[in-house]
DSSP file (Angstrom, degrees, kcal/mol; ACC not computed):
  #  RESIDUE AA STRUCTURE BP1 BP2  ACC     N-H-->O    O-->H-N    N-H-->O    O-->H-N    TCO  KAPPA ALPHA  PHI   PSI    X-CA   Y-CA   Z-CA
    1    1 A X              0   0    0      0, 0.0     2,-0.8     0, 0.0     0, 0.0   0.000 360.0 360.0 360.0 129.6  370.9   -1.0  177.7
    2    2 A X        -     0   0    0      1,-0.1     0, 0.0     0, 0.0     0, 0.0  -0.685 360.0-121.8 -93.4 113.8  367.9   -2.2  179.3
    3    3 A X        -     0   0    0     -2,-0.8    -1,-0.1     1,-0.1     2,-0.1  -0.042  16.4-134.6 -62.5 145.2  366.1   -5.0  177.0
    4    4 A X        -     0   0    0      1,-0.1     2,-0.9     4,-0.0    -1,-0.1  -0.527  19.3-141.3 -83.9 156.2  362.1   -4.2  175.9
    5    5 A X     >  -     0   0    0      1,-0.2     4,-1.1    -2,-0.1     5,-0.1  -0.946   6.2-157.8-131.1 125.0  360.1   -7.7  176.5
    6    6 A X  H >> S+     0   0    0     -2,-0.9     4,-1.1     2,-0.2     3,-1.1   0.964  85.8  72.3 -48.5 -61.5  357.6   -7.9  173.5
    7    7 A X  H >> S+     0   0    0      1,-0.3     4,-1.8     2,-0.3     3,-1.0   0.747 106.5  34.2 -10.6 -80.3  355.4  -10.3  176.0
    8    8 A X  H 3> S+     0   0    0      1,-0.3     4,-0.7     2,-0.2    -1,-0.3   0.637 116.0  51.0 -63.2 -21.3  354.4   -7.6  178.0
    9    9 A X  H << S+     0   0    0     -4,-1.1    -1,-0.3    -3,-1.1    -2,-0.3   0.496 116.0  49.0 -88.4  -2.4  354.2   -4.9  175.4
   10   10 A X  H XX S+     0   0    0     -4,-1.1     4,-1.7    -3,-1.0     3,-1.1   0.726 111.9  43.2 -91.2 -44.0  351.9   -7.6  173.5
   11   11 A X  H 3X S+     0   0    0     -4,-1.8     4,-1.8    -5,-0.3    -2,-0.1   0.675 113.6  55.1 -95.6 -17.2  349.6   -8.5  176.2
   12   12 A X  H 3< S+     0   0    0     -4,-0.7    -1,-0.3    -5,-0.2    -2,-0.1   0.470 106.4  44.8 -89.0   6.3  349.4   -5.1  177.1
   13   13 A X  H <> S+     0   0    0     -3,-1.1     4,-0.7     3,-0.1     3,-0.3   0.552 107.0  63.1-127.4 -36.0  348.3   -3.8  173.7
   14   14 A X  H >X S+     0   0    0     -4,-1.7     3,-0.7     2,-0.2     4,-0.6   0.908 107.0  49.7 -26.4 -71.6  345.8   -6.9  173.6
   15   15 A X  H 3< S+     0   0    0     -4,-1.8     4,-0.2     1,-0.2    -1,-0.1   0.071 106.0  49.8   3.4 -30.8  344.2   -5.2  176.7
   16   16 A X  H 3> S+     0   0    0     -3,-0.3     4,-1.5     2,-0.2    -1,-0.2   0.393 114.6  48.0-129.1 -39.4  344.0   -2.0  175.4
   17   17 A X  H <X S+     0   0    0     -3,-0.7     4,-1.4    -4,-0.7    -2,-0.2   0.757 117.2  37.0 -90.7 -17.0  342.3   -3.5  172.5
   18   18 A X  H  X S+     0   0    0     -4,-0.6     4,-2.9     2,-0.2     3,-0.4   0.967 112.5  55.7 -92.2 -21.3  339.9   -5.6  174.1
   19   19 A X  H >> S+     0   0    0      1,-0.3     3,-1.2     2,-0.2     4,-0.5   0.947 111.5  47.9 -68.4 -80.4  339.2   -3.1  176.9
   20   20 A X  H 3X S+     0   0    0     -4,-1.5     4,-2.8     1,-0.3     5,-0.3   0.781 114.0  48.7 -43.4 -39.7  338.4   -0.6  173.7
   21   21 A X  H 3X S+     0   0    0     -4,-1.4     4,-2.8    -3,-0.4    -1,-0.3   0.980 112.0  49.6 -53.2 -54.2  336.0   -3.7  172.0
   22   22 A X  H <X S+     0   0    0     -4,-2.9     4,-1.0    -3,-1.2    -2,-0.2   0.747 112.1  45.5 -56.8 -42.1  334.3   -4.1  175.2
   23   23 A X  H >X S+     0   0    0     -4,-0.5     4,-3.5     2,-0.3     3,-0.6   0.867 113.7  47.2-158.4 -72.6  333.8   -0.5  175.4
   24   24 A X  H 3X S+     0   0    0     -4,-2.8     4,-1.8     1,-0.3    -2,-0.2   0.947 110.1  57.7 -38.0 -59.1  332.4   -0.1  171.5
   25   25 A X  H 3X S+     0   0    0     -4,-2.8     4,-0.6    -5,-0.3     3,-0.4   0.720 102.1  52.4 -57.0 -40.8  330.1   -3.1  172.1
   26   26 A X  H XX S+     0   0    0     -4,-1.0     4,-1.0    -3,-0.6     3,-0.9   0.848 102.0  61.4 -57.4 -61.2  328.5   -1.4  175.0
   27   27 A X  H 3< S+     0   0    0     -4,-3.5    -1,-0.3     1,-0.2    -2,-0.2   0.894 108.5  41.8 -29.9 -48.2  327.8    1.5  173.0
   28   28 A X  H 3< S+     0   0    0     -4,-1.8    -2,-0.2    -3,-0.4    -1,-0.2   0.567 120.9  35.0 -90.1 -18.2  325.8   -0.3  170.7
   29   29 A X  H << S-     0   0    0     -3,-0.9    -2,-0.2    -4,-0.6    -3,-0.2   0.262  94.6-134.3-124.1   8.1  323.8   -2.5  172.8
   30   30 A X     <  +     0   0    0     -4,-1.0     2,-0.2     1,-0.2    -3,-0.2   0.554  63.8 134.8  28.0  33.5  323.7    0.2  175.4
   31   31 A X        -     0   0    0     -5,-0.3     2,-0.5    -6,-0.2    -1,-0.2  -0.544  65.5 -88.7 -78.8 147.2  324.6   -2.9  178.0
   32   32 A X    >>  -     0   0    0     -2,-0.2     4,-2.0     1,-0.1     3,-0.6  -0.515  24.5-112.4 -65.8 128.2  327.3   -2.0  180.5
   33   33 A X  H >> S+     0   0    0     -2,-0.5     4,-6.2     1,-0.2     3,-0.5   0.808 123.7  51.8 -24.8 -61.9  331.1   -2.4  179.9
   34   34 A X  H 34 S+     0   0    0      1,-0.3     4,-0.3     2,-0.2    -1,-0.2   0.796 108.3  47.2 -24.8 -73.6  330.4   -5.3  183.0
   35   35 A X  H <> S+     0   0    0     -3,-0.6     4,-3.6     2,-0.3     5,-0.3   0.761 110.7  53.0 -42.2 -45.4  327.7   -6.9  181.3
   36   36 A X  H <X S+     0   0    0     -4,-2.0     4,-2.5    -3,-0.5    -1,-0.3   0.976 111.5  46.8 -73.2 -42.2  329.8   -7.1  177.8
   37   37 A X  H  X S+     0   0    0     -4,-6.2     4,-0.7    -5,-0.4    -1,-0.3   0.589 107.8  55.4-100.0  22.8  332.7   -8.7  179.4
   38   38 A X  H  4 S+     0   0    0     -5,-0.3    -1,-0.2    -4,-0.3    -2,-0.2   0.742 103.1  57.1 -45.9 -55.7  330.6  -10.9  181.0
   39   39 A X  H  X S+     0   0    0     -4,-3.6     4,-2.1     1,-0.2     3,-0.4   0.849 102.6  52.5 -56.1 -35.4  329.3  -11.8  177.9
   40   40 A X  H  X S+     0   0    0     -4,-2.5     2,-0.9    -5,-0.3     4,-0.5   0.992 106.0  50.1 -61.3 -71.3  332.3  -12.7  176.6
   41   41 A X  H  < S+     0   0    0     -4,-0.7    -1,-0.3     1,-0.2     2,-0.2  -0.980 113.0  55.2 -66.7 116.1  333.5  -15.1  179.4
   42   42 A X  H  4 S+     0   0    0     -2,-0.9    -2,-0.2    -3,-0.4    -1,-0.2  -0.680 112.3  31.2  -8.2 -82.3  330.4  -16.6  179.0
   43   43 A X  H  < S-     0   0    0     -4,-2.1    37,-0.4    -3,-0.2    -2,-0.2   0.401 100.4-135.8 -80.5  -2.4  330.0  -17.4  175.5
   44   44 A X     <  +     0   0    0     -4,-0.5     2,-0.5     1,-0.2    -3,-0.1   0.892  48.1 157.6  35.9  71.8  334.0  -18.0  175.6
   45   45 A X        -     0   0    0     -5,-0.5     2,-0.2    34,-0.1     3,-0.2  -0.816  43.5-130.4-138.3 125.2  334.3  -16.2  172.4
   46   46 A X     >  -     0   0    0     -2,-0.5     4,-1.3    29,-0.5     5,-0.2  -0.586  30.5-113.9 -68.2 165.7  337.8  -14.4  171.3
   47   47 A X  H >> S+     0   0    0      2,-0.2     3,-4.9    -2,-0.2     4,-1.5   0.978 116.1  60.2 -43.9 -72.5  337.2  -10.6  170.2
   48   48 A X  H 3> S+     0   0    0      1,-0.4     4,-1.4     2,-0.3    -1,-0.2   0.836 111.4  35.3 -35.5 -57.8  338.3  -11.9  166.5
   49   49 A X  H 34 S+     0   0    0      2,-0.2    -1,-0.4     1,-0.2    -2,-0.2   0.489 112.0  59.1 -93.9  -4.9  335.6  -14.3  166.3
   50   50 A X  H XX S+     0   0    0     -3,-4.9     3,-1.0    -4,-1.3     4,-0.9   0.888 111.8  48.8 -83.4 -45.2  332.8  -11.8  168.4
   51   51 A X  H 3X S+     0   0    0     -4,-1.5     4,-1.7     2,-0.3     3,-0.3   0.831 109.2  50.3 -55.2 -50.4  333.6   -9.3  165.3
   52   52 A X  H 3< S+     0   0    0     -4,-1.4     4,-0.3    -5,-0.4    -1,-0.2   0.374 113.1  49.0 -80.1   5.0  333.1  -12.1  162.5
   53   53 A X  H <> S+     0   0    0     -3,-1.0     4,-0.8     2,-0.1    -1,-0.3   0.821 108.8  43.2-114.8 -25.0  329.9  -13.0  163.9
   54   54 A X  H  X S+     0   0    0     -4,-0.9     4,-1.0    -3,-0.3    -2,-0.2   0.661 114.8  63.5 -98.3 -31.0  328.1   -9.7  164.4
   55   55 A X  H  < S+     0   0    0     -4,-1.7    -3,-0.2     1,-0.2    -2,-0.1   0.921 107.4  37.3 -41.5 -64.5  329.7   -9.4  160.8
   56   56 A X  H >4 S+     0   0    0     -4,-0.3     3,-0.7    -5,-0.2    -2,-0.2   0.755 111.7  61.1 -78.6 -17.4  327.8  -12.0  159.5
   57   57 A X  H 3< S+     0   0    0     -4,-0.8    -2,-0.2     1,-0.3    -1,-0.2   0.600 112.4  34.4 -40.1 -32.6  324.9  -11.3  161.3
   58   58 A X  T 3< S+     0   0    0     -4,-1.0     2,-0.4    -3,-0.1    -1,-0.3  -0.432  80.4 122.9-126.5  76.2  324.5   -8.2  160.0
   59   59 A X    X   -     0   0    0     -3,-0.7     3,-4.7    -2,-0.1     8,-0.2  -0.867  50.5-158.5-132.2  77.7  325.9   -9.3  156.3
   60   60 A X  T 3  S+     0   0    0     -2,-0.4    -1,-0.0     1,-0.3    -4,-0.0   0.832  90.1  54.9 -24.2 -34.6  322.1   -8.1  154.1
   61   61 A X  T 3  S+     0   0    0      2,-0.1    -1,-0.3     0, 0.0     2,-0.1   0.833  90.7  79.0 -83.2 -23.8  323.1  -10.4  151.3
   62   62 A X  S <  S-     0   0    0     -3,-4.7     2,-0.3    -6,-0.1     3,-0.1  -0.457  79.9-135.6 -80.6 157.1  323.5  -13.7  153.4
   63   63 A X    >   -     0   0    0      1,-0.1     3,-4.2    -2,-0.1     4,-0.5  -0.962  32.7 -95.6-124.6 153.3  320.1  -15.3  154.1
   64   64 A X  T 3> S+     0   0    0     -2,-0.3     4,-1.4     1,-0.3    -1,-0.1   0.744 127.5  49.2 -62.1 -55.7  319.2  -16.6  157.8
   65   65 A X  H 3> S+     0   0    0      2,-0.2     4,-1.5     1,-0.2    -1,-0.3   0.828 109.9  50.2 -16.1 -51.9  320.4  -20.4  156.4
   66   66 A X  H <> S+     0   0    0     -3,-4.2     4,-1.0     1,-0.2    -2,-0.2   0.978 112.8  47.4 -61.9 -73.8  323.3  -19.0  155.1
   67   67 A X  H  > S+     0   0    0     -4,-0.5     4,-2.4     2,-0.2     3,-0.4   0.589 107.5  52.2 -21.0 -57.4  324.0  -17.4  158.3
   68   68 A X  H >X S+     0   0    0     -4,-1.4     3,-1.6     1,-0.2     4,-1.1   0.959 107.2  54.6 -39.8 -93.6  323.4  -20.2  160.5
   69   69 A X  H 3< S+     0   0    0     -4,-1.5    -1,-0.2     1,-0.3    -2,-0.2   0.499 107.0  50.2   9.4 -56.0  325.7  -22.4  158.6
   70   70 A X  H >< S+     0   0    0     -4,-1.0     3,-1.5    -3,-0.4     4,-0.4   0.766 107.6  49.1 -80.8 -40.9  328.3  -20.2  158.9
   71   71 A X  H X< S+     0   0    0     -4,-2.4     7,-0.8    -3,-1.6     3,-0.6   0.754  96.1  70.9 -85.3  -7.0  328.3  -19.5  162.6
   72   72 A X  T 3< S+     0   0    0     -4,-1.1    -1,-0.3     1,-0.2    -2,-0.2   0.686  96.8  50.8 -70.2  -7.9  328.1  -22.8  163.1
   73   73 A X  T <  S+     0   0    0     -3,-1.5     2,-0.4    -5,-0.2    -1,-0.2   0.341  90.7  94.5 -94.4  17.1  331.7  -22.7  161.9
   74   74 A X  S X  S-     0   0    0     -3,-0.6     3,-1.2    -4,-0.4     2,-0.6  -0.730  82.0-126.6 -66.6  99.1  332.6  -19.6  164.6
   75   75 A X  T 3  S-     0   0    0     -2,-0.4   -29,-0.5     1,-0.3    -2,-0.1  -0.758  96.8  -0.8 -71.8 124.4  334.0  -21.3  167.6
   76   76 A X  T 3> S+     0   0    0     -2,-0.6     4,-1.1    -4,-0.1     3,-0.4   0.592 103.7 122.6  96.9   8.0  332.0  -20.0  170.1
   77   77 A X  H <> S+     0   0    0     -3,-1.2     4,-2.6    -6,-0.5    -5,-0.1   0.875  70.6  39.7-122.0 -57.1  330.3  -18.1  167.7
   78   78 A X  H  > S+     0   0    0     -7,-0.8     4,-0.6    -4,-0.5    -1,-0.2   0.456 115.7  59.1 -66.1  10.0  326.1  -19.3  168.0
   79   79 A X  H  >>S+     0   0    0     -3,-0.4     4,-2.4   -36,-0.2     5,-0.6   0.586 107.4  54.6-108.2 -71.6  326.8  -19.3  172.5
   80   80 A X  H  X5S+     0   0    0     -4,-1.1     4,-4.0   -37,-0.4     5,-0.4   0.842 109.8  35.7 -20.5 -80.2  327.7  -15.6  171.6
   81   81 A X  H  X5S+     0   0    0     -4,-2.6     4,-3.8     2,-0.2     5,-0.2   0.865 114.8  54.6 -68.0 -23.8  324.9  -14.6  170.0
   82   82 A X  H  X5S+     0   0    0     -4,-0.6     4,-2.4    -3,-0.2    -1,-0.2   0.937 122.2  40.0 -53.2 -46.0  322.2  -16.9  172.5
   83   83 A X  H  X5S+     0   0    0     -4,-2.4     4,-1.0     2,-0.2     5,-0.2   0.975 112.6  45.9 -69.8 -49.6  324.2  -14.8  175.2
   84   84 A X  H >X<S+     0   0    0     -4,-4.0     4,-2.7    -5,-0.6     3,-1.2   0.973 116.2  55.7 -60.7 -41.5  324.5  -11.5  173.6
   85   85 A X  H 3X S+     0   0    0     -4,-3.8     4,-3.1    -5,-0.4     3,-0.2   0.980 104.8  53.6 -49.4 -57.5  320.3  -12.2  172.8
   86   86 A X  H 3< S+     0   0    0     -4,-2.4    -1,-0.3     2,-0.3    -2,-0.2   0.499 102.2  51.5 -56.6  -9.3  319.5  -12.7  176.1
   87   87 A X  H << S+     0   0    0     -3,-1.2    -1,-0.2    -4,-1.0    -2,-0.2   0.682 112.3  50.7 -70.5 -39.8  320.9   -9.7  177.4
   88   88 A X  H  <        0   0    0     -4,-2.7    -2,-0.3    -3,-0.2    -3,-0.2   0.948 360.0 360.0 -76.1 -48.9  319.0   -7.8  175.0
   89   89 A X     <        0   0    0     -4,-3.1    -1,-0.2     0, 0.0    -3,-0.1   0.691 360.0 360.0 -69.2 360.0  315.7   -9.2  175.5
């Protein structure tokens, strides 16, 4: 019986999910798949923590202090959004 290795069925399912992040995020900022995963190695920002910062960014109830505050606890999380701004502008 030939044994499964998780590794590769892990890193390949990681892949698939950021490929699919990358993918969303381009949709929405109408920037090119390229351009998004640029952005990403750029700002050296995991998916996990690019999702909790556009979360709190667009979280109505927080006020721009709060915000601030918070993404200063984001690794990587204010280089994101200077990078993601500057694509948009």
């Amino acid at each position: 019986m030939e044994s499964i290795n998780w590794n590769t069925i892990a890193q390949q399912a990681a892949s698939q999910t950021d490929a699919e992040f990358n993918q969303q995020l381009s949709n929405l900022t109408h920037l090119d798949v390229s351009e998004v995963d640029d952005l990403i190695k750029e700002s050296k920002i995991t998916n996990a923590n690019a999702i909790k910062t556009l979360k709190l960014i667009d979280d109505a109830m927080a006020t721009n202090n709060e915000k601030a505050k918070a993404l200063s606890n984001i690794e990587n999380g204010i280089g994101f959004v200077i990078s993601l701004v500057s694509k948009l502008i």
